[in-house]
C-alpha positions as CSV (number, residue, x, y, z in Angstrom):
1,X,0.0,0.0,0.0
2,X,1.8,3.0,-1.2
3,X,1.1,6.0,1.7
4,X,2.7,9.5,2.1
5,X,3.8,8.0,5.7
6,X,4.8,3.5,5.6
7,X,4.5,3.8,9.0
8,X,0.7,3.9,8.5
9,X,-1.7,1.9,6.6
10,X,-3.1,5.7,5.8
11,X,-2.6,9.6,6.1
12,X,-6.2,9.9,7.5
13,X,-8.3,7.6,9.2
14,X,-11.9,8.9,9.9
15,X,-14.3,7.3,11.8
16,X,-18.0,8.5,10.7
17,X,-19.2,8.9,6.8
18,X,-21.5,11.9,7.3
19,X,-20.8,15.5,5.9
20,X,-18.0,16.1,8.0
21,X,-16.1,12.7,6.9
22,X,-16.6,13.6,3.0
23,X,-15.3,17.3,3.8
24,X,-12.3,15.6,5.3
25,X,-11.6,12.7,3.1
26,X,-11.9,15.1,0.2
27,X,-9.6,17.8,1.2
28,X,-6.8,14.9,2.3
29,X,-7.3,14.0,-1.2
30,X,-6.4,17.2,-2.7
31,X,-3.2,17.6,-0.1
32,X,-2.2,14.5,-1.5
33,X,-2.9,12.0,1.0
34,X,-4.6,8.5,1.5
35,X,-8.0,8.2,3.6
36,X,-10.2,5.4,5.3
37,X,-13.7,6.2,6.3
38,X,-14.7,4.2,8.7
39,X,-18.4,3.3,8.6
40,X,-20.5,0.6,11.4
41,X,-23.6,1.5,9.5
42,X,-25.3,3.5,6.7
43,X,-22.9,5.8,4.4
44,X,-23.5,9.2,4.8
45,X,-24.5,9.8,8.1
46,X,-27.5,11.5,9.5
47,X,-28.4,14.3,7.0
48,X,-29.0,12.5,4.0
49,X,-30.4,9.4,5.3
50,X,-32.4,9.9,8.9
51,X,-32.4,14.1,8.9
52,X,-32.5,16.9,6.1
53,X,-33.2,15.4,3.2
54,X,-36.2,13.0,4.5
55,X,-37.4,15.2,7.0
56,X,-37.7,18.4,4.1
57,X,-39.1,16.2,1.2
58,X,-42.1,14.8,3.7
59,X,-42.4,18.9,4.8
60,X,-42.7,20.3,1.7
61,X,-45.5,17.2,1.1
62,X,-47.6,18.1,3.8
63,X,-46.7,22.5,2.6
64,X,-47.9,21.3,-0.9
65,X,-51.5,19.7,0.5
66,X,-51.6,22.6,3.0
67,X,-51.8,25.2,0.4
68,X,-54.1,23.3,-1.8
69,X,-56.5,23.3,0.8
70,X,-55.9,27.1,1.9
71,X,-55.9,29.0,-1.2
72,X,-55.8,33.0,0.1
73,X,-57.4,33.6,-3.8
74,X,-60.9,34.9,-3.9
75,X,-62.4,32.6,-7.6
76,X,-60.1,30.1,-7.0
77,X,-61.5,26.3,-5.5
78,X,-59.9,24.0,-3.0
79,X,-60.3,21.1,-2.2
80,X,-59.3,17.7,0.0
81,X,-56.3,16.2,-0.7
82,X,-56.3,12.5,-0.1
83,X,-53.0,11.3,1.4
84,X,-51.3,7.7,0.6
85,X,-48.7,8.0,3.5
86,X,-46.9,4.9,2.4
87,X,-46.3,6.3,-0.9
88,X,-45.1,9.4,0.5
89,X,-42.5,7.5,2.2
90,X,-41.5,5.5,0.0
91,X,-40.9,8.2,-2.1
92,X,-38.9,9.8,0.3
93,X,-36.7,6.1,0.8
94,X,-35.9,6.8,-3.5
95,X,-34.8,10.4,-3.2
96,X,-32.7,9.3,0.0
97,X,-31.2,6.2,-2.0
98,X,-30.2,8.4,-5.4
99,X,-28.8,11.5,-3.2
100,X,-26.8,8.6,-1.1
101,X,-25.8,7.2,-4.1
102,X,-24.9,10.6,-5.9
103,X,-23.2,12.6,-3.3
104,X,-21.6,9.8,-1.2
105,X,-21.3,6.1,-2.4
106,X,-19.8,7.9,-6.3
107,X,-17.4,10.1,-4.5
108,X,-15.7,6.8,-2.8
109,X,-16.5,4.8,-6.5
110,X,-14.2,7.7,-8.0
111,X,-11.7,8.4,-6.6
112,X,-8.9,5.6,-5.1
113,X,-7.5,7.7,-2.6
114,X,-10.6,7.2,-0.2
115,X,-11.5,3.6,1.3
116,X,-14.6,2.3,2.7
117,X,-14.0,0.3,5.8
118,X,-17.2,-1.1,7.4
119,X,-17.0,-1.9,11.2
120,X,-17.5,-0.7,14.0
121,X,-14.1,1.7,15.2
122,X,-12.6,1.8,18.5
123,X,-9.1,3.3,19.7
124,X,-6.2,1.1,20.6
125,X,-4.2,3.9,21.2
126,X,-3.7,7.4,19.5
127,X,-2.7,6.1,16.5
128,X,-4.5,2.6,15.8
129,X,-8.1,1.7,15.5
130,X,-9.3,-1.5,16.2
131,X,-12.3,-2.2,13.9
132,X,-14.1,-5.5,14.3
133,X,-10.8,-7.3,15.3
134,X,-8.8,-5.8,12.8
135,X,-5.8,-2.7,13.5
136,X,-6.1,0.0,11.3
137,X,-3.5,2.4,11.5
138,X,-3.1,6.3,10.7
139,X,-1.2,9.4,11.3
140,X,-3.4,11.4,12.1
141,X,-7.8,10.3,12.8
142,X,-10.5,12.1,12.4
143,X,-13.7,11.4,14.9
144,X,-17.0,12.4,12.4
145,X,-19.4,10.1,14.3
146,X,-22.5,12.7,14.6
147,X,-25.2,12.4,17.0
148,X,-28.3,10.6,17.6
149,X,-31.2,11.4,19.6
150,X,-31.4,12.4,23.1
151,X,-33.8,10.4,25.0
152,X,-34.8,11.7,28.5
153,X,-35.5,9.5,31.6
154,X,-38.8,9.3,31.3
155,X,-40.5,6.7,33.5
156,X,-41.9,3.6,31.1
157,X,-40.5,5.4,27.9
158,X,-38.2,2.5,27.2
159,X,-41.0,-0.1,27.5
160,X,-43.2,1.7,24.5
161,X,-42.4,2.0,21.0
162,X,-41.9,5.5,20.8
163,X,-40.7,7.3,17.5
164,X,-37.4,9.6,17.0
165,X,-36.9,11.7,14.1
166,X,-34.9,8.9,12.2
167,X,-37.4,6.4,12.8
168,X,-41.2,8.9,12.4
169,X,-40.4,9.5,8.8
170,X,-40.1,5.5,8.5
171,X,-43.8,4.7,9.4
172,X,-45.8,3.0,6.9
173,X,-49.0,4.2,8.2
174,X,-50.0,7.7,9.5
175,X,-50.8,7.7,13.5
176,X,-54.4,8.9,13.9
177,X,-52.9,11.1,17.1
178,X,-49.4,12.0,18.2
179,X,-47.8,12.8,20.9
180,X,-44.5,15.2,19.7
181,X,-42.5,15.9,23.4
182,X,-40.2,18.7,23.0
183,X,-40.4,22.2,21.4
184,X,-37.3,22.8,19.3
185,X,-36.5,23.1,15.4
186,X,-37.4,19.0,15.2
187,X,-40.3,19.0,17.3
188,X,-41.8,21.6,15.5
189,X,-40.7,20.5,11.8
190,X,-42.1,16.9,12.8
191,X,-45.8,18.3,14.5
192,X,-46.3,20.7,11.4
193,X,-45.7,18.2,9.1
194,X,-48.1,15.2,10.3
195,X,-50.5,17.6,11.9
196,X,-50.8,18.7,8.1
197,X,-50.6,15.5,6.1
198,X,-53.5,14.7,8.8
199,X,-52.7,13.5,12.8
200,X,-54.5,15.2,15.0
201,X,-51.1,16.5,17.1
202,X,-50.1,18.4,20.4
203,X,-46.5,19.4,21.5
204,X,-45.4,18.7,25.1
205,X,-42.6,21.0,25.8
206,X,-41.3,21.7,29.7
207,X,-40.6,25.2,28.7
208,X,-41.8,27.4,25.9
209,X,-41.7,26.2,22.3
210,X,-38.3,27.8,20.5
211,X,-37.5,28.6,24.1
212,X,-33.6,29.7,22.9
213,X,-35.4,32.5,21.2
214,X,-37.0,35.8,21.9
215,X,-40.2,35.9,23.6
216,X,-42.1,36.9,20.0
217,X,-40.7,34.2,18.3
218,X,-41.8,32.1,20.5
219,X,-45.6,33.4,21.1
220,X,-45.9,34.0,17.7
221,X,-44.8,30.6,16.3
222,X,-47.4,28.7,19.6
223,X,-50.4,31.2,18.5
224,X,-49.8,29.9,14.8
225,X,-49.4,26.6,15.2
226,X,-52.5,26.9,17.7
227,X,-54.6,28.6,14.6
228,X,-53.1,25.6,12.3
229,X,-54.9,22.7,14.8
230,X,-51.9,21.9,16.6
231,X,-52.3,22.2,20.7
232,X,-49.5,22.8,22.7
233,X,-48.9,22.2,26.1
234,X,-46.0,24.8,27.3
235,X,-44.7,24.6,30.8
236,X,-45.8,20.7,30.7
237,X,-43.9,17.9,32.1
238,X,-43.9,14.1,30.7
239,X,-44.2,11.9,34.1
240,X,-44.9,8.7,32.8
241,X,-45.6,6.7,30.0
242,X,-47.3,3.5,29.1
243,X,-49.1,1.1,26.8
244,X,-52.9,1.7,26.6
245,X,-55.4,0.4,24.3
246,X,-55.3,3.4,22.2
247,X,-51.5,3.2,21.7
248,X,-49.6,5.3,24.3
249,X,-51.0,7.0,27.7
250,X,-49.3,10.2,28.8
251,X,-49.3,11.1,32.3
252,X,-48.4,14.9,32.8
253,X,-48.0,17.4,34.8
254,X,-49.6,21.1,34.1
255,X,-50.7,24.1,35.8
256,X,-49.8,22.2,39.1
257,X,-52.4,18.9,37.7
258,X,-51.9,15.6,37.1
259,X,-53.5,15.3,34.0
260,X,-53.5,12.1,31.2
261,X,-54.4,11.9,27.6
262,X,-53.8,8.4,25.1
263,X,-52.1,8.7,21.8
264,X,-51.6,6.5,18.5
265,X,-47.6,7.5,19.0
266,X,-45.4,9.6,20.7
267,X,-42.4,11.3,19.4
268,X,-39.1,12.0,21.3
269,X,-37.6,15.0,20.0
270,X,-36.0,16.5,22.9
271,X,-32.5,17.1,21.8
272,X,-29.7,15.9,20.3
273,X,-26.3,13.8,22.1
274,X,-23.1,13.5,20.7
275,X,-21.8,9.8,20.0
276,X,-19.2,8.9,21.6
277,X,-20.0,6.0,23.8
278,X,-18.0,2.9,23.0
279,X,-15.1,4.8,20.9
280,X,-12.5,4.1,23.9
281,X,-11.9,7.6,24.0
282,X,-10.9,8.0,28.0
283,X,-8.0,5.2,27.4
284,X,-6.0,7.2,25.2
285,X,-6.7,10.9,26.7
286,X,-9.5,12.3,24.4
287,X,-11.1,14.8,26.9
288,X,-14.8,14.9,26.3
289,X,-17.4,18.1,27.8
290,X,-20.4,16.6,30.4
291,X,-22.8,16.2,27.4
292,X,-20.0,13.5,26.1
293,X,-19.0,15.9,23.1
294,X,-15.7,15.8,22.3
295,X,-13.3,18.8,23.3
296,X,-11.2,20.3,20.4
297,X,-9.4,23.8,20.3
298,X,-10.0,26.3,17.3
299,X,-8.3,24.1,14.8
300,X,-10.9,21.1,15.5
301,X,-7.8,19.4,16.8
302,X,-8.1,17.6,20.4
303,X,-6.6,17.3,23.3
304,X,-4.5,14.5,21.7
305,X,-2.2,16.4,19.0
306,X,-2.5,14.1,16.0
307,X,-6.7,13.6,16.5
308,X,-8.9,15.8,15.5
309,X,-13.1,15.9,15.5
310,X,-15.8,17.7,13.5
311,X,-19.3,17.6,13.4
312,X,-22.2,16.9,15.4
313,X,-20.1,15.1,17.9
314,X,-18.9,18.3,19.1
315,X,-20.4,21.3,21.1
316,X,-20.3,23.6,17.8
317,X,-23.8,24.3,15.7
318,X,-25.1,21.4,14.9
319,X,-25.8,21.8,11.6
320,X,-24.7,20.1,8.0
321,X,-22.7,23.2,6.5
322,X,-21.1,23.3,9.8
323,X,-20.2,19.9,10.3
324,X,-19.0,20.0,6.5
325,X,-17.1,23.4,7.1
326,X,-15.2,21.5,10.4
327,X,-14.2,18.2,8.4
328,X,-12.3,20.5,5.6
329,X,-10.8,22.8,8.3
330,X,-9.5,19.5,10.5
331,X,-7.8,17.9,7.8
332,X,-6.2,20.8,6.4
333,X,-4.9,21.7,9.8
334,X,-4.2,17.9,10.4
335,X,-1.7,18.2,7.3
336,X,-0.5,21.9,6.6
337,X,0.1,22.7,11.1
338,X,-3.1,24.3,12.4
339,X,-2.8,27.4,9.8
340,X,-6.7,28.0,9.8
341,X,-9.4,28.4,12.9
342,X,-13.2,27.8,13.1
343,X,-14.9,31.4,13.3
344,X,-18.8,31.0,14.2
345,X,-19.3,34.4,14.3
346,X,-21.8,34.7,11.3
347,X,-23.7,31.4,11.2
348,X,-27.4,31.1,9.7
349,X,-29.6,28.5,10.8
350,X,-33.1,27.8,9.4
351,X,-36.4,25.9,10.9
352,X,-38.2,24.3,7.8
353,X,-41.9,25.0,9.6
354,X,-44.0,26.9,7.6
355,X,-43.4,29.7,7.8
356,X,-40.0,29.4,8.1
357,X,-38.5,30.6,11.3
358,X,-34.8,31.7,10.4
359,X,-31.7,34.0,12.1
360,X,-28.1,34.8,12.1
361,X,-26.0,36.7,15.4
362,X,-27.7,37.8,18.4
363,X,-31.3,37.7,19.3
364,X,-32.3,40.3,22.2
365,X,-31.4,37.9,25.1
366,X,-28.1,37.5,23.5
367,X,-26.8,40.5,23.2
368,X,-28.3,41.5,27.0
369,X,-26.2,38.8,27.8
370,X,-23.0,40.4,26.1
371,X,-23.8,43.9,27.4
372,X,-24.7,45.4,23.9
373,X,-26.6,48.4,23.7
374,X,-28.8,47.9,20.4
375,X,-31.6,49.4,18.7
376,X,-34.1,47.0,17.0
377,X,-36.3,47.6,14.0
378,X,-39.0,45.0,13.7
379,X,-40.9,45.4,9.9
380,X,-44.4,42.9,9.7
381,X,-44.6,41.7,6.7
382,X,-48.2,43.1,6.2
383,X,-45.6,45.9,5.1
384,X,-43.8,43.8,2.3
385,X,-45.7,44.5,-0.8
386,X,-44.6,41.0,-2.0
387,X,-46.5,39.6,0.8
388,X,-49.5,41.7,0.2
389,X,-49.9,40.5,-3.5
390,X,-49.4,36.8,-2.5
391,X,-52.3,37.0,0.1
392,X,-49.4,36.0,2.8
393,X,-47.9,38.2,5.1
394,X,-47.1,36.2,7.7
395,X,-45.0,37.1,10.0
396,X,-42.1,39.7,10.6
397,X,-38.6,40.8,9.8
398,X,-36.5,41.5,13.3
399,X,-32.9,43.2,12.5
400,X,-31.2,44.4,15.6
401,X,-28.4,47.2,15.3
402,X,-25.4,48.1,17.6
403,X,-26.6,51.5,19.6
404,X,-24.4,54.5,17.6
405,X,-23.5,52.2,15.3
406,X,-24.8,51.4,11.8
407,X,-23.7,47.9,12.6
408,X,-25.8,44.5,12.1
409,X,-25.2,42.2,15.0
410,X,-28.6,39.9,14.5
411,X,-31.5,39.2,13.0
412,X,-34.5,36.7,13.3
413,X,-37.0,36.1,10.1
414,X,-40.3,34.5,10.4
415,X,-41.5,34.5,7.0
416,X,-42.6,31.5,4.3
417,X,-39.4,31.2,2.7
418,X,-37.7,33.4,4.9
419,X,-34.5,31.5,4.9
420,X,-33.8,32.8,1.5
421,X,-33.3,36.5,2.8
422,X,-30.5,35.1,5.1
423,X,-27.4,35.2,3.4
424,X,-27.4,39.3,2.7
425,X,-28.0,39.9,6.2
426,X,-25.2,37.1,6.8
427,X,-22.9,39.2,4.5
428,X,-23.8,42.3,6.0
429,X,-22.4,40.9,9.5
430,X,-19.2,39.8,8.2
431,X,-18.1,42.1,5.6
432,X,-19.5,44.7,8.2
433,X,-21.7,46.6,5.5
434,X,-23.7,49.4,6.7
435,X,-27.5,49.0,7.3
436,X,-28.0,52.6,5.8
437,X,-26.2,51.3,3.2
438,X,-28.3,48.2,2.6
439,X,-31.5,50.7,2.8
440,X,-30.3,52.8,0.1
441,X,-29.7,49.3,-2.1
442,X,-32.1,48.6,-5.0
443,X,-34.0,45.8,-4.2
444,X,-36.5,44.2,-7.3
445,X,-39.8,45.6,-6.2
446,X,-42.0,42.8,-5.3
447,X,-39.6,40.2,-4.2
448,X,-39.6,39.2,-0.2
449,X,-35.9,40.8,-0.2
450,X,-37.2,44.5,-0.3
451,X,-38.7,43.2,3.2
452,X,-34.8,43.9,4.6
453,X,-34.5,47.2,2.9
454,X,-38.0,48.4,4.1
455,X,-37.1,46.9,8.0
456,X,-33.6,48.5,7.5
457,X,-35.2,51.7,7.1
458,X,-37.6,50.9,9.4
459,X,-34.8,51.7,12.1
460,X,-35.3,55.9,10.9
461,X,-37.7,56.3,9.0
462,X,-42.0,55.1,9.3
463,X,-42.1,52.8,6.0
464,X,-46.1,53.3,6.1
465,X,-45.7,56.6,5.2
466,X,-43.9,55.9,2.1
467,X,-44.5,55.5,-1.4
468,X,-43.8,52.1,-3.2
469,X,-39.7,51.6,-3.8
470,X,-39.5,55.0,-2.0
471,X,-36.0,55.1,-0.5
């Protein structure tokens, strides 16, 4: 086996084949070096198979029957949409199966440089991996291995079949009722998304829904999800859970009240944990956080010099593009001496409800928390003229400015397709563009992205009191 290093049976050993892996293996191969991806189950990890791709395909679905049956147009009819659930998924499995094959399996198929090694990967020591009884070496590893769902202790949880996010958008039939217990991005993707394609749905979250967020994000996203058929049960605790006849009894507590109600599932979608359970990380020095996510300085490189993570199975974002953006940053600081560090400072993130609920930097709470003084111009979008002529305005457009400053340090979007508006305001942040300058901008008249030059103007100036594309 011809290697940069014949001390090793590779350059770069990598345990994990999600987005992070591929990032890595990919830019070893262009510095020249050999890779192993090291896989104990399905290539391609958590996005493509159990996560985005599955998860936004069944969304847009249910988005698709929602409008059909909601048209805003006065003359125009609607009507039921039927819904054969098992075709939908196995639609879904086919997309899954050609974007794993595309984006994944033909990478590996093309290029000799990367090889597939299925097992399950454990450390010998900070060089060797024992997979399945057999030593593979490397000079330098890469830990990819993701997460999985968090499951909290709940009493009799374990002895029901309850659903995760992977396996929900598996079912072959759609639950009558279900149970969705916690109130993040997933809970709320998941509850939109049967609650439209038809189960009668409520949301059980011990907090507030989007409870990271700003109190109108929050209230606004519960009262339209309320108005939509979903209930939601904030500041509710899960006690117990058990088999009834009906499927699965939920004993909770609320206002103070032991209450119960039966569903045909229940959904676990409290969190996410990092895994690294059985990767013999502690024998060899690995330091892992309290949440079992690995530790790694600014180059992604651990506490042992020549091992490095990225991903989900560190306390970064966890998010794709993130993940992706770690595994090339790792292995080109594994090879060229930790030249280039992780900067989070201007990182998007997107909830694929509908409407979307969408930021980048500091919410309100956030920038409390750093001691920022800031101003805050918050533009409805009954003020977009877009969202006027497409009989949709809901929601808003939040920007929130440095105080004596014309400096963008946050913004929150809830909009349908309000993601797409992110990436000016992410550009704004880093390339530290005015706001007064992004309000003087043309922007096509009647697209949603005037809505950022209207709320960046918003900050001076009453934009009801203006003329169309007045500046």
């Amino acid at each position: 086996m011809d290697c940069c290093n014949n001390e090793y049976d590779y350059d770069l050993a990598i345990i994990g084949s999600g987005s992070a892996a591929f990032a890595a293996a990919i830019k070893a191969v262009e510095l020249g070096k050999r890779v192993a991806i090291i896989e104990k189950s399905t290539l391609g990890g958590t996005c493509v198979n159990f996560g985005c791709v599955p998860s936004k395909t069944l969304i847009r679905a249910a988005e698709a029957k929602h409008r059909a049956e909601n048209i805003p147009f006065k003359g125009l009819s609607q009507s039921t949409i039927n819904v054969d659930f098992k075709t939908l998924i196995d639609n879904k499995a086919e997309l899954v199966e050609s974007l794993r094959i595309g984006k994944y399996q033909s990478v590996l198929e093309n290029n000799d440089n990367i090889q597939l090694i299925k097992g399950v990967a454990q450390f010998k020591d900070q060089h060797t991996l024992d997979v399945d009884g057999r030593d593979i070496s490397a000079d330098n590893i890469l830990i990819a291995t993701g997460s999985s769902a968090f499951i909290p202790p709940i009493e009799g949880l374990e002895s029901v079949n309850y659903l995760t996010s992977k396996t929900a958008f598996e079912l072959s039939e759609l639950p009558e009722t279900l149970a969705v217990v916690g109130g993040g991005y997933i809970a709320l993707e998941t509850a939109q998304m049967f609650a439209r394609l038809g189960s009668k749905v409520t949301i059980i979250q011990r907090s507030e829904i989007l409870f990271q967020e700003d109190d109108d994000i929050s209230h606004w996203m519960t009262e339209y999800f309320e108005s939509e058929g979903i209930e939601i049960l904030n500041r509710t605790q899960v006690s117990q859970v058990k088999e009834s006849p009906d499927g699965v009894e939920v004993a909770f507590m609320r206002d103070g009240e032991s209450r119960r109600k039966s569903f045909s599932k229940i959904l676990v979608a409290t969190g996410r944990k990092p895994n690294t359970k059985g990767l013999n990380l502690e024998a060899i020095g690995v330091q892992t956080d309290k949440s079992s996510a690995v530790k790694a300085n600014e180059y992604g490189q651990t506490s042992i010099e020549n091992i490095y993570a990225a991903g989900d199975v560190l306390s970064s974002p966890a998010l794709v593009y993130v993940a992706a953006y770690e595994g090339n940053l790792a292995a080109e600081n594994a090879f060229q001496g930790n030249q280039r560090k992780t900067n989070y400072e201007v990182v998007p993130w997107v909830i694929f409800s509908d409407p979307q609920v969408s930021g980048v930097g500091l919410n309100e709470a956030q920038a409390k928390a750093k001691g920022i003084e800031y101003d805050v111009s918050k533009l409805t979008l009954d003020n977009v003229p877009r969202a006027i002529a497409a009989r949709d305005t809901r929601g808003f457009i939040k920007l929130l400015r440095k105080t004596g400053t014309q400096e963008l340090i946050g913004a929150r979007i809830i909009a349908p397709e309000g993601s797409e508006l992110l990436m000016e305001l992410g550009l704004m942040m880093r390339y530290k563009i005015p706001i007064s300058d992004i309000a003087k901008e043309l922007h096509p008249y009647l697209t949603l992205s005037e809505g950022i030059k209207l709320a960046a103007q918003t900050f001076d100036k009453d934009v009801k009191s203006l003329s169309c594309c007045a500046s």
